[in-house]
C-alpha angles and dihedrals in degrees: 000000000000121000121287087193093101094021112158092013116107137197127203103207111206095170145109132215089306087071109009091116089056088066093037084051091055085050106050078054101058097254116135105254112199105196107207108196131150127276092264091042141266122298094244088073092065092060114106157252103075129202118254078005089276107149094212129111105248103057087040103130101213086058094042091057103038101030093056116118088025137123125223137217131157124230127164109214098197091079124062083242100064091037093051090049091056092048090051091049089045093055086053087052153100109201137358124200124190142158102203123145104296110258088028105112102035083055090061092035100256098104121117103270089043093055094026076074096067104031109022083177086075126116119194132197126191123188109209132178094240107349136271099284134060140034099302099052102104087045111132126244144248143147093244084045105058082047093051095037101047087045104242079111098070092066097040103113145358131353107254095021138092125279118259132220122252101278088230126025098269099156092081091055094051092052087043092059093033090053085042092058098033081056102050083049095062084046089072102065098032082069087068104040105026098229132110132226143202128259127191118196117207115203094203099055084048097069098036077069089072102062090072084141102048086048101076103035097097096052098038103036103001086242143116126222106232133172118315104150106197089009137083131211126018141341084246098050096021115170134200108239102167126060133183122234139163121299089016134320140307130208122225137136136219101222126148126217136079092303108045103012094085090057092054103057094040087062090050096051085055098043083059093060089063103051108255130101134079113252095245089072097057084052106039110103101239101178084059099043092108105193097123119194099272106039134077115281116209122243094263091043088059086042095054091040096058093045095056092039085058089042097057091045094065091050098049090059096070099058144058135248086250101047092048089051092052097049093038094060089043092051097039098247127171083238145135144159124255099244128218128203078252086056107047089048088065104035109143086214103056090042090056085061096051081242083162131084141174132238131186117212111199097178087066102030103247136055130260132217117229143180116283131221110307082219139042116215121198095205101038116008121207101251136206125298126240109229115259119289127251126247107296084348094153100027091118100041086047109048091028095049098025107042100011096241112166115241091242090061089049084058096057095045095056093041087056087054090248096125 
């Protein structure tokens, strides 16, 4: 059954991939999501990769996965009529949420003060590069850019070379969930005092957000995080935190104190059973070695370090993802396996919560899995998703039901090239 959470509330979605999750969030959660989009689509169905490597719209991945639980209707903004459709279903809505040019849609009267007349409930969310104010608010976008410029971008690689760029477009998510929950905030009030508000979303403050840790370097420890690729801390107490096995990696990390000097030890003590490790590691106190990650580790800090790193290296080798897991949660070890999307597929975890579920796809001829609710709720569950819609699949529910237009005028519409 799908969500009642957001039940009788609905979203016209005018964005592209720098907003599509906003409108598949308000999904997920039961409310009506109306997906405006042109007559030949929206550009988010030309993005690959493509499913069974067919370049249509409808098997393009990155629709499939952020469309689903929409609603579609087509309607072309460069004539009156389009316009005028949007406005009319803007005046029947909730919330909107776009990520046009900034400046676009109040230049063809479809901007917030213009539709907050009509409709003061609104509440409008716009999804902008870097904001609607400074010098940088008519910037252009693009996914390497929001990184670079928000600064996550800086500690993406390898020490001494140069920084890389994000491996999948990841900024348009963050501002999506950022605009979700910015919107359901306003929502709040607006349940008092009955009016709407405008939100503006900046992409690059976004991603600053995730940089919670290097923001505090300079005041806790006067240093910077920089690039350290399969390593944490810095370039003075660097510590391996990724090893290789046997069918993939595994991430741990050899730290003393009262949080990761237990574990440790307790690695250590495995490792001996099996026949590897000096004994000045068995004897070391590890809940009293002091070198934190960000301070300077003595020569013979880096030189036992080294050593162990390379210990555990050769121990890690012999066994499988799966066995070092196992051992790891029996023996109480800051430990987990690198997962891959195989991995997660078949993760017993996520199967025991019923994380799963499945989705037919009509429109392809099979049916889909995908990921479940994040939550569960006991009073009104998050339900199950419908697959993204087609091209103007729902343009006549919509406009007829919605906003009573008669089906000759829909014709003419579509014969006018409007819809």
């Amino acid at each position: 059954m799908p969500s009642r959470l957001l039940k009788g509330l609905r979203l016209l979605d005018l964005t592209d991939e720098k907003g599509a999750l906003c409108g598949k969030m308000f999904a997920d959660l039961g409310a009506e999501v109306i997906k405006v989009e042109p007559p030949d689509g929206c550009s988010t169905r030309r993005i690959p990769p493509y499913l069974e490597d067919i370049a249509d719209p409808d098997h393009c991945l990155y629709s499939i996965a952020y469309h689903a639980g929409k609603k579609s209707v087509t309607a072309n903004l460069a004539t009156d009529d389009g316009r005028a459709l949007v406005a009319d279903l803007a005046a029947q809505s909730d919330f909107l949420v776009e990520s046009h040019p900034l400046g676009y849609l109040d230049s063809i009267g479809l901007g917030y003060d213009t539709l907050a007349k009509r409709n003061p409930r609104l509440i409008y969310a716009s999804i902008t590069p870097f904001g609607d104010t400074g010098p940088g608010k008519d910037y252009a976008w693009a996914d390497i850019i929001s990184w670079a410029a928000g600064g996550q971008m800086y500690l993406m690689g390898e020490e001494g070379k140069p920084p890389l760029q994000m491996s999948l477009p990841q900024a348009g998510l963050h501002a999506g969930g950022e605009a979700a929950v910015a919107m359901m905030l306003a929502h709040y009030p607006r349940r008092i005092d009955g009016l709407g508000q405008r939100i503006v979303v900046n992409m690059q403050a976004c991603i600053v957000w995730t940089l919670m840790n290097e923001q505090a370097m300079p005041f806790l420890h006067g240093s910077y995080l920089t690039r350290t690729g399969g390593f944490v801390g810095s370039a003075d107490a660097r510590r391996k935190m990724v090893y290789q096995c046997k069918d993939g990696h595994i991430s741990t990390l050899i730290a003393g104190g009262m949080t990761f000097g237990n574990s440790t030890k307790a690695l250590i003590e495995w490792m001996r059973e099996n026949g590897l490790g000096s004994d000045w590691m068995r004897t070391k106190d590890w809940i009293s070695w002091v070198p934190g990650l960000f301070m300077d580790m003595t020569e013979q800090d880096h030189k036992e370090t080294e050593e162990l790193e390379a210990t555990i290296q050769r121990f890690m080798l012999t066994m499988t993802k799966r066995e070092i897991y196992a051992q790891g949660l029996k023996r109480r070890i800051f430990l987990a396996p690198v997962a891959t999307a195989a991995d997660i597929a078949a993760d017993e975890q996520l199967k025991a919560r019923d994380f799963w579920t499945a989705v037919p796809h009509d429109s392809i001829g099979r049916t889909l899995t995908f990921p479940g609710p994040f939550a569960k709720l006991t009073a009104t569950p998050i339900g199950s998703t419908t697959r993204a819609p087609r091209i103007g699949e729902h343009s006549d529910e919509i406009y007829r039901g919605l906003l009573g237009i008669a089906p000759e005028r829909l014709n003419k519409l579509r014969a006018a090239g409007s819809i």
